[in-house]
N, C-alpha and C positions, 0 to 999 in steps of 0.2 A: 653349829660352827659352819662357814664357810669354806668349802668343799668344790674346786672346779670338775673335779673326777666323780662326777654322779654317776650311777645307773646307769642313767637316759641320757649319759651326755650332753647335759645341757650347755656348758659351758664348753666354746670352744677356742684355740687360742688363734691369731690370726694367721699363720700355717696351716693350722687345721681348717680354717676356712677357706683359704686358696684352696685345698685339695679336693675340698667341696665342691665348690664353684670352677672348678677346673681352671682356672684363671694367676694367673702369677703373683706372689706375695706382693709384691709392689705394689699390683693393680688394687690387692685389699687394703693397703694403707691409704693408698689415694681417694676411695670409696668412702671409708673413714674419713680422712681430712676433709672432704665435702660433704659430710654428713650426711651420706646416700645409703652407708652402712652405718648402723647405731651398735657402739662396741662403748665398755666399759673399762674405765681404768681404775686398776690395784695399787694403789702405791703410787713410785715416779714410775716403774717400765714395764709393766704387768696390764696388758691389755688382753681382755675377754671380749669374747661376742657368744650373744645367748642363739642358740640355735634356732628358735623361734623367729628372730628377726631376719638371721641368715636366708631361711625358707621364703621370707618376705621379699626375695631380691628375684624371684622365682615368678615372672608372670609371659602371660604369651605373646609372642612377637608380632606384632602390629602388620597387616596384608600392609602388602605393597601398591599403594594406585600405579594403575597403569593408561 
């Protein structure tokens, strides 16, 4: 069965990933609507994101030419 509350916290809900990402829930819907975040929907209003892709948003900031 279908379980968002694992162990490992796999499943996170898009609050829980703002607080991650330190970044404001808005900012995670609009991430989602541009499909720059890949999140999952339950139903019609039950949206998840697996934390593995969350991690995927995670890369290092490109030097500045000067």
């Amino acid at each position: 069965m279908f379980s968002p509350k694992t162990k490992n916290n796999e499943w996170l809900t898009p609050k829980q990933a703002a607080l991650e990402l330190c970044i404001s829930l808005s900012y995670v819907y609009k991430l989602i609507d541009t499909n720059q975040l890949p999140a999952h929907r339950i139903g019609v209003k039950l949206i998840r994101i697996k934390r593995s892709d969350l991690n995927g948003m995670y890369r290092p900031a490109s030097e500045t030419k000067e």
